[in-house]
N, C-alpha and C positions, 0 to 999 in steps of 0.2 A: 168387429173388435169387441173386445168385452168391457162391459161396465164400471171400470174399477171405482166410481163412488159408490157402487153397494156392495163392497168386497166386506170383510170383517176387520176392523181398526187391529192393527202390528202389536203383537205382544211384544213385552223385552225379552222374554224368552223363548219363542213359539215353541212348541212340541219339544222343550226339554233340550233342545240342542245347543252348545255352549257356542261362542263366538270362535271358538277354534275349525269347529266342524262347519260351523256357517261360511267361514273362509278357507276349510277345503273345499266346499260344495263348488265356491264362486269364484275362484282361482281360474280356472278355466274360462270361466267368461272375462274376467282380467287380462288375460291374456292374447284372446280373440279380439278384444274392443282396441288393443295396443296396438295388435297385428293389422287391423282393418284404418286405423288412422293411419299409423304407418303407410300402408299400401298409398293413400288419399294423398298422404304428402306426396308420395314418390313421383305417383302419375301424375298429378298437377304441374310439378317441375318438368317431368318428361320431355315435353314439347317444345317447353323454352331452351334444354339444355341440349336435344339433337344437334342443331350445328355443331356443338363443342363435340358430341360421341362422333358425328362421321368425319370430324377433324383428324381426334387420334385420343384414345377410349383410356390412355393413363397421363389423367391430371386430376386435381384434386376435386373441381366439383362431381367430375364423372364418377370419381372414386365414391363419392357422398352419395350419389344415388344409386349406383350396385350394391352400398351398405346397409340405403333403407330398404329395399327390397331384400338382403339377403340375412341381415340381422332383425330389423325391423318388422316385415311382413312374415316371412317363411319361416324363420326360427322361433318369434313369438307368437306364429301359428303352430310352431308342432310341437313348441312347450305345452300350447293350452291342451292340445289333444293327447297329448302323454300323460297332464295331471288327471284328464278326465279320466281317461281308461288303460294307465298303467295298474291303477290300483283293482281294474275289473282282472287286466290279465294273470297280475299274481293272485287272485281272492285276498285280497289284504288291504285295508288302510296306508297310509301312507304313514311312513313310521316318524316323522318329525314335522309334522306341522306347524307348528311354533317359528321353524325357519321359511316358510311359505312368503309373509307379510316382506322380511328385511330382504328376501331372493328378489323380489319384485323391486321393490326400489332400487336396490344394487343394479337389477336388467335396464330399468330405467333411464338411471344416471350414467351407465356406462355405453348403451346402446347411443344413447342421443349424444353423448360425449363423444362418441367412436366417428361419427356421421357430421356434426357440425365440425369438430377438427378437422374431419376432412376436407369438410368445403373451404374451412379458412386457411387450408395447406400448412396446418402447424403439425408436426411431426411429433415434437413433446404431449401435444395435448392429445393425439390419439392412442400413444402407448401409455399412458397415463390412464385414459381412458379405457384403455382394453384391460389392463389391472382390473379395473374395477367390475369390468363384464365377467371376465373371466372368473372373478368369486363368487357373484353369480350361478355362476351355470355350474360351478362343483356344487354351489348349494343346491341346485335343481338336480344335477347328478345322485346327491347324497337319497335323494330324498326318494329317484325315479329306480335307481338300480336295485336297490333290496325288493322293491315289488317285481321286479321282474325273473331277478336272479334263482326261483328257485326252476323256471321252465327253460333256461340257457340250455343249447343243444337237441330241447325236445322242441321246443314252438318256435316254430317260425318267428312269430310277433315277437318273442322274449328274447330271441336269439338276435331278432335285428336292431333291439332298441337299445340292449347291450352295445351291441357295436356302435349304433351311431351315434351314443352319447360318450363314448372311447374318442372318436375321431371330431365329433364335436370338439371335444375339450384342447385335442391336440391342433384344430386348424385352429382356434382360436390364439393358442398358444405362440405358432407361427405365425401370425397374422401380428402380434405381438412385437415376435422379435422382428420381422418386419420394417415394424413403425419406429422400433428403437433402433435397427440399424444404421436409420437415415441420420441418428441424433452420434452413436457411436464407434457405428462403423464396425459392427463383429461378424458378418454374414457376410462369406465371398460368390463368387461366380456371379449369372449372369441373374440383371434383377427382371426378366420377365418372364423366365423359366422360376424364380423362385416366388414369382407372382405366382403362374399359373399350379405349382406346386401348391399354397396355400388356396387355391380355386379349384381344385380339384382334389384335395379332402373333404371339403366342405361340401361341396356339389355332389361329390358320390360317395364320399364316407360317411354327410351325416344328413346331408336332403334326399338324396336316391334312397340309401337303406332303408330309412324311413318310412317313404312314399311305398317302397315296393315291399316291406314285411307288415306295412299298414293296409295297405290293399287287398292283400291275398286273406286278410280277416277281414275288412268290412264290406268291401267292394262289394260280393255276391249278395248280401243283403242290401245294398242300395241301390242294385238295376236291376234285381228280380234272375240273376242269372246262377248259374250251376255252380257251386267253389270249383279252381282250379286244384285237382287234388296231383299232380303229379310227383315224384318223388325228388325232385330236382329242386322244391321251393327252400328250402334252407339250404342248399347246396348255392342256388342263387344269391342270397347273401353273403355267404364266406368269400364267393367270388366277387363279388361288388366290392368287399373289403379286402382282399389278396389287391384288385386291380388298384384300387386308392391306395392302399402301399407303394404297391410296384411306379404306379405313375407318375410319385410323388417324389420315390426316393431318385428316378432314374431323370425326373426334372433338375432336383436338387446335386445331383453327382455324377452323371452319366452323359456319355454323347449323344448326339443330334439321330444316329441311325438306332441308338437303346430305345430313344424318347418311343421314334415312332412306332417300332414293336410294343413297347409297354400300351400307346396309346391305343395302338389296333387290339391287344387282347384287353386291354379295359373295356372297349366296345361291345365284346362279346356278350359278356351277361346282359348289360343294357338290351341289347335285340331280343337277346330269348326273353324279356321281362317284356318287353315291347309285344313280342308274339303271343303270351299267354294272355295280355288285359285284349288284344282283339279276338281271343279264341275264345273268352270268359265275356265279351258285350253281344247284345242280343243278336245279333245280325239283320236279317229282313224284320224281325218283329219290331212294334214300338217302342221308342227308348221310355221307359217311365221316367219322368220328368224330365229335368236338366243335366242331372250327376250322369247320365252318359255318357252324352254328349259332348262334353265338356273333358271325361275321362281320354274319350278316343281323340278326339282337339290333341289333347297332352299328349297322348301317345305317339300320334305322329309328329308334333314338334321335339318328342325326346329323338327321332332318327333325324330330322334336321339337327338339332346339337349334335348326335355320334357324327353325322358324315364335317359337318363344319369342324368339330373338334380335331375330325383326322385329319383335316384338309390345312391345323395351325400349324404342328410341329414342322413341318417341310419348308409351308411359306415362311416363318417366324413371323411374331406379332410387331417386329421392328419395320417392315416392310409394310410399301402403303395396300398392298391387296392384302396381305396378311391383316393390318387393323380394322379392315374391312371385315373379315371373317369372322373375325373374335368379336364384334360388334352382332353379329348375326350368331354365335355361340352363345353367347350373354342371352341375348333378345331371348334367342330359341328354349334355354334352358333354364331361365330362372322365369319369365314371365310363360312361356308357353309349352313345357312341361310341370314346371312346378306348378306355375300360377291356376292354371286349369286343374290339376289336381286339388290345388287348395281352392278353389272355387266352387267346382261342381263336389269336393265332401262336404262341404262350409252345409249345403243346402241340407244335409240332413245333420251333422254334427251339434252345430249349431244351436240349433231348436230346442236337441237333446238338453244341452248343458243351461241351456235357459231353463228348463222344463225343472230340471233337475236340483238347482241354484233356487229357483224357486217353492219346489217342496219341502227343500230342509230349510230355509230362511221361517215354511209356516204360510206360505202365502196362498193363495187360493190357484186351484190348478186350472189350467189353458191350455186348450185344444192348441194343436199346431198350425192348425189354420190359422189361428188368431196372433200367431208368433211370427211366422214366416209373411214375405212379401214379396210372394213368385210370380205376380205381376212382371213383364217385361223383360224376362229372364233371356229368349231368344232376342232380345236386342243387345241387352249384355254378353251371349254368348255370338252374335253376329258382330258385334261394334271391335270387341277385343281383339278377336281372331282375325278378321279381315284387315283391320288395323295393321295388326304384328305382321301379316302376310306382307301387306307394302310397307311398312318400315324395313324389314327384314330384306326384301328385295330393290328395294333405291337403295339398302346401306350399302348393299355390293354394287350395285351401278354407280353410287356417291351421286343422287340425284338426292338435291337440297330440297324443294319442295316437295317431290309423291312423299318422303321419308316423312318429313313433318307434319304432312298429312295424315301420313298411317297413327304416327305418335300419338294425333290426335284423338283420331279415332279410338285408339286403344286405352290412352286414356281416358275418353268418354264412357267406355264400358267400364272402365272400372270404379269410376266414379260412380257412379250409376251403382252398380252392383256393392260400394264401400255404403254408401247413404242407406241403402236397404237394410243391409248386414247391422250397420251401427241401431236400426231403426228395431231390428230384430233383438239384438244382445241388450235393449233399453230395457225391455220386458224384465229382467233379473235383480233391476235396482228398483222398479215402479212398485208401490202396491199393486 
């Protein structure tokens, strides 16, 4: 670790950069530290709250933690890494940073407002609540879209971040009316197709696009492997986004035999995105580091979510094997698709945006070695996923202890893996 009492005492101004730029620099590590407490919360709860998920997975604390996981961890994970390298993909700054400081606080107040509402089942206080996210994220919109928008149609990357900050703002929006329906009643049909309608924007409008136009640029520089060059990768996105339409609109409007068609050709792109990150990981060669590993983890828990997902509309989520399923959807796709993807990029992103935060701050620079703490990584990457494997299977057998066992386990890894991460992003505030 490096010496920081014989670093050079902090100017008020280091290297001429105003406090505006110091807090673009550092926004992203903001972001990451929110995301990684987040997560800490989540998994802590975990374990104690399984009874209640293999109970029946819509009540209000269950609601509270798919929230800190889905607003809390993964979106205030792909904000940070939007503010980091939205502005590499368009070549451009970020055109208002001035709105940077009050976005954050708004994500704050309303993320943690959206999450404890729920757990106290007050329905006012979460659409009340979502107001205030929801201003938020146009403020991060305003700020993300002009850097992106001059590569729309030609980059992949630009083309899918447009999108999912689109569908971002719209699940948001319904997740909303939602919360305020319960208060007045203006949203008909059934409420857990118009649940799964606003769970399925989100999930594939504005976490999958994400994941999969973020990968196809960083991936091949963080496992040493070839880019996926085929002509289909922006064609992949439109479709991710045709399907979060289609499966949205045909939850919200449509019959039981629409649902499952829309659901099956939603599926479609997911595989073929599935099939390029294992044609794009090394195969027989050594995986360098962790971000392999951890990528391919994800990839195969993203076809446990496709087949569990095809497997809801038929049984419905009202049925007690149906709440079983969607309890192993959930698991599969927010903690072991996504989760592994934001875990094993975390390992290299990370570091970056420390590195980074701290040369415009003026602070003396640090090897990566000195930043990162990959110490014990295959225990995090064992504990997690082993874990998720048997929670995920006693939640379909409805066996109470293997499940909360797994729970455990999986949240042991990621505790583990949060204390690291937080241990890591400290580096950006320390001298």
């Amino acid at each position: 670790m490096a010496d920081f009492a014989n670093e050079t005492p902090e100017k008020a101004q280091p290297s001429g950069r105003s406090r505006i730029e110091i807090r673009a620099a550092r926004i992203a590590v903001d972001y990451f530290v929110i995301a990684t407490i987040y997560l800490l919360a989540g998994m802590t709860a975990l374990p104690w709250l399984t009874p209640r998920m293999l109970d029946y997975f819509y009540q209000p604390l269950i609601l509270a933690l798919v929230h800190t996981f889905t607003i809390g961890w993964i979106t205030a994970a792909i904000i940070g890494v939007l503010y980091r390298y939205a502005p590499a993909l368009g070549h451009k700054p970020l055109p208002y940073p001035r709105l940077l400081a009050p976005q954050l606080i708004l994500f704050l107040i309303g993320s943690s407002g959206v999450i404890s509402h729920f757990a106290l089942g007050s329905w006012s206080g979460v659409w009340s609540a979502a107001i205030v996210l929801i201003a938020s994220l146009i403020l991060f919109g305003v700020n993300i879209v002009p850097c992106v928008w001059a590569g729309v149609g030609r980059g992949i990357a630009q083309t899918g971040v447009l999108f999912a900050v689109c569908f971002l703002l719209t699940a948001a929006t319904l997740g909303f009316l939602l919360a305020l329906d319960k208060s007045v009643g203006i949203i008909g049909g059934n409420l857990l197709d118009n649940l799964a309608a606003h769970a399925n924007l989100a999930a594939i409008g504005w976490i999958a696009i994400t994941v999969c136009a973020l990968s196809y640029r960083m991936l091949p520089a963080f496992i040493g492997a070839e880019a996926i060059n085929f002509d289909g990768r922006r064609w992949l996105v439109y479709a991710l986004g045709g399907s979060a339409i289609m499966l949205a609109a045909a939850l919200l409007f449509a019959s039981k035999a629409i649902i499952i068609s829309a659901a099956t050709l939603a599926a479609l792109p997911i595989v073929i995105f599935v099939v390029s990150i294992f044609a794009m990981l090394p195969g027989r060669r050594p995986m360098p580091g962790w971000t392999a590993p951890h990528v391919a983890a994800g990839a195969g828990w993203a076809m446990v979510a496709v087949a569990s997902g095809l497997g809801l509309p038929p049984l419905g989520g009202d049925s007690m094997i149906g709440a079983r399923v969607a309890v192993i959807y959930g698991a599969a796709g927010l903690l072991g698709w996504f989760g592994n993807f934001i875990i094993g990029m975390s390992y290299h992103l990370f570091p970056g945006a420390v590195a980074h935060a701290r040369s415009v701050r003026g602070r003396s620079a640090m090897k990566f070695a000195d930043i990162e703490s990959p110490s014990g990584r295959w225990l995090i990457f064992a504990s997690y996923n082993a874990g998720l494997l048997l929670l995920g299977a006693d939640a379909l057998a409805s066996r109470l202890l293997p499940a909360t066992i797994g729970a455990i386990l999986t949240a042991l890894g990621a505790v583990a893996y949060s204390l690291a991460t937080l241990r890591t992003l400290s580096f950006a505030y320390r001298r």
